[in-house]
N, C-alpha and C positions, 0 to 999 in steps of 0.2 A: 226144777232148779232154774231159777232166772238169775240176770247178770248182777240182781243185788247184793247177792249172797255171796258175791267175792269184794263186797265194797270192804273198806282197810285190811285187808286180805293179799292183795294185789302188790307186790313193791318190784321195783324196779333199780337193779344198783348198778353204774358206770364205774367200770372200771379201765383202770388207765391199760392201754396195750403195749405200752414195755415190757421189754422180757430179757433176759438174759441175751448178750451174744451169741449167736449160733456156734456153735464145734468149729465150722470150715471158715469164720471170721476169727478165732481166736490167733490167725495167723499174723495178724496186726500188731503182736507182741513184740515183732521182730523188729517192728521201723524203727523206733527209737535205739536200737542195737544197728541197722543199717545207717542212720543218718549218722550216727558217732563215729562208725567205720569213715563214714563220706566228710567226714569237718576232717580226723586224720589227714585223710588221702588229700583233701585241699592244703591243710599246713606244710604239705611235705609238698606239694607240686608248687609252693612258691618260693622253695627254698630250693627245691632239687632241678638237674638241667631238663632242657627239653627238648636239646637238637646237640647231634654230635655230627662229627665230619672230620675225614682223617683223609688228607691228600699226599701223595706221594710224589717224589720228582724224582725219576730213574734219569741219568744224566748217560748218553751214550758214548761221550769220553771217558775211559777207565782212571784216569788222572784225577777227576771233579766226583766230589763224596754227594753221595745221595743223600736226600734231604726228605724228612716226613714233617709234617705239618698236621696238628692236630686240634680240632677247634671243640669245646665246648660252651652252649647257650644258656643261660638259664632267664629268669625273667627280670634280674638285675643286671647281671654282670655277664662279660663272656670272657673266659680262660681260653690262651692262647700255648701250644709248647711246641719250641721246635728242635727236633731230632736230627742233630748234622754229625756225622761221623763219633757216633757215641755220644757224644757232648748236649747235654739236656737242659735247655732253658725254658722260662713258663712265664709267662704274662696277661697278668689281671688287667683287666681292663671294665668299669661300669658304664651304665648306660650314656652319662654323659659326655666322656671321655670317645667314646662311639659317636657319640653324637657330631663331635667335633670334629671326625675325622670322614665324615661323609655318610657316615651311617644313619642319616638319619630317621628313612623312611624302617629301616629296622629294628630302630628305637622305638617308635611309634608304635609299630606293632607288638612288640615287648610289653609296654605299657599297653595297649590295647586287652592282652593277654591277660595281665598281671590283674587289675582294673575287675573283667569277670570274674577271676578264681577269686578275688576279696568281696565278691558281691556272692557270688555261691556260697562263701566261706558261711559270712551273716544270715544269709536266707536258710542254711540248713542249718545255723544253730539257735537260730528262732524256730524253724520247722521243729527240730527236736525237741524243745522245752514244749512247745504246743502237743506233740502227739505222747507227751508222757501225760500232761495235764489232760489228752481227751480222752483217757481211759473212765474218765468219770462217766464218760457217755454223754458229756455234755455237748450236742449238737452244732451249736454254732462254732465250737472250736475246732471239731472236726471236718467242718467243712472248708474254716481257712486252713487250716492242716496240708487238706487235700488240695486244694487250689494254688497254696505255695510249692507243694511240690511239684506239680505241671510246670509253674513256672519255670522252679531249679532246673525242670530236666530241658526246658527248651533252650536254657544258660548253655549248661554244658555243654546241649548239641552244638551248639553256634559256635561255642568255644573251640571243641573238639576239630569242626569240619573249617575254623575261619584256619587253626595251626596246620591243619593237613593239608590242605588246598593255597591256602595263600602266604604262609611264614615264607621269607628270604632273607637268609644272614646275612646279604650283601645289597642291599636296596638304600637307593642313597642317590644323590649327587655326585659320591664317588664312581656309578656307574656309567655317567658319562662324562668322564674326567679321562680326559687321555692324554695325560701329561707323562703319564709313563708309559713308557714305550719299548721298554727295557724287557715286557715277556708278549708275545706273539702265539697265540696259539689259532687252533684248525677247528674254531668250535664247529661247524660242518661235519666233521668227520667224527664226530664223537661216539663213542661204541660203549653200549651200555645199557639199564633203563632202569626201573624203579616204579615204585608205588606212591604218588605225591611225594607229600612228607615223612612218611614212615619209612620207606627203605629207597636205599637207590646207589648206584653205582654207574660207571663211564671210566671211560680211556681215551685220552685224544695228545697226538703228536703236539711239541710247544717250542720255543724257540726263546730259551732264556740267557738271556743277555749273549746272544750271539751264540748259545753251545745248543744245541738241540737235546731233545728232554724228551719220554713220556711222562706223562703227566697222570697219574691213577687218583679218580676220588670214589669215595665212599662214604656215604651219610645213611644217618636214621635218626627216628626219636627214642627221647631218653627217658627216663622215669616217670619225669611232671606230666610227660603228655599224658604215660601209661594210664597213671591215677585218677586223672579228670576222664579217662576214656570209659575206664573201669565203672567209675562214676552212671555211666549212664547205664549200664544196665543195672546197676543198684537201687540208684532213685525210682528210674522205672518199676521196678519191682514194687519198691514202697508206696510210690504210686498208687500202684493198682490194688494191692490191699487196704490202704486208706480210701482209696474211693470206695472199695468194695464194702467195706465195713460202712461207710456214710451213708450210703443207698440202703443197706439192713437197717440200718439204726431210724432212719427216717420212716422206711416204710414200720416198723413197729411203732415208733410213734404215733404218727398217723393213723394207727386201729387203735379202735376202740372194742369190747366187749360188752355188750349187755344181758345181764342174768336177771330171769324173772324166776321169782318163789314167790 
């Protein structure tokens, strides 16, 4: 038997090496259910507050009514209400209105805020329409898929750690404004502490308008932040399934089969 005897005998047939998604990638099902959870959680943190702080004024005359003070942030507006011998008042106030009153460096940051969460908001509802359309397995959509979601999650970081680290409900011009003179306090001696922006409390003697005072405050963040916080380990997660699955799908691509009969 010599090699003639397989002449048109011999064939040769390429086939393509796609395959099915593997079992441990069909976890990618989930993204599109993750990013819809994550566009929610953004509609609500630009509506919902993001910093509360509730201050107290114990007055050490028993004549002079104690006073609580309660401050709500959100990423437009900030709600003000104050509690004086029962009698309950509340005052809306928007950004610009803040703005006029010395706040402005806190404004800034509001809109700074406001600004990422509508850039997230977009990104992960383009990311969503993309990863329901890359179930086709269609390659190049999954790879902008995957790529947009690194981005969202480096958004949120920023976002998350720019509120925790650097928000100030009081940054402004009106902080070196000392035209009132009228409260005196011991910031030195302030007794307390806290977590950045997420929790924090203090006590410090004050001297208002000539009666002496403790002064009790209490701050944390409020919903919005929670949501966008939440956020990152969501995306995260989505993340790494969509990349997981992009890295399968390419290396099947990428093989090829050859069957000889």
């Amino acid at each position: 038997m010599n090699s003639g005897d397989f002449d048109g005998d011999l064939q040769f047939q390429i086939i393509d090496g796609s395959s099915p998604i593997p079992t441990n990638h069909r976890a990618t099902i989930y993204v599109p259910i993750i990013l819809i959870c994550c566009i929610i959680f953004s509609s609500l943190a630009l509506s919902m507050n993001w910093f509360f702080m509730e201050i107290e004024y114990d007055f050490d005359e028993p004549g002079i009514d104690d006073v609580k003070v309660t401050l709500e942030d959100d990423l437009s507006e900030r709600e003000t209400k104050f509690v004086i011998d029962g009698e309950r008042n509340r005052d809306v106030e928007d950004n610009d209105e803040l703005e006029n009153q010395g706040y402005e460096d806190t404004v800034s940051q509001k809109v700074t805020l406001k600004v990422l969460t509508i850039i997230v908001l977009v990104f992960t509802g383009i990311c969503a329409l993309l990863s329901i359309v890359s179930f086709t397995n269609f390659l190049p959509l999954i790879n902008i898929s995957s790529v947009l979601l690194w981005i969202i999650l480096l958004l949120v970081v920023v976002e998350v750690v720019f509120f925790a680290v650097f928000y100030n409900p009081f940054a402004g011009d009106i902080e070196n404004d000392d035209s009132d003179t009228d409260v005196e306090c011991e910031d030195e001696d302030v007794e307390g502490g806290g977590t950045l922006n997420i929790y924090g409390e203090g006590s410090t003697e004050c001297t208002i308008m000539g009666e002496e005072a403790t002064v009790t405050v209490q701050y944390n963040a409020s919903g919005g932040f929670w949501f966008m916080a939440l956020q990152v380990v969501l995306i995260l997660i989505a993340a790494i399934f969509s990349t997981a699955h992009t890295r399968s799908l390419s290396k099947n691509q990428s093989t090829t089969k050859i069957h000889m009969f």
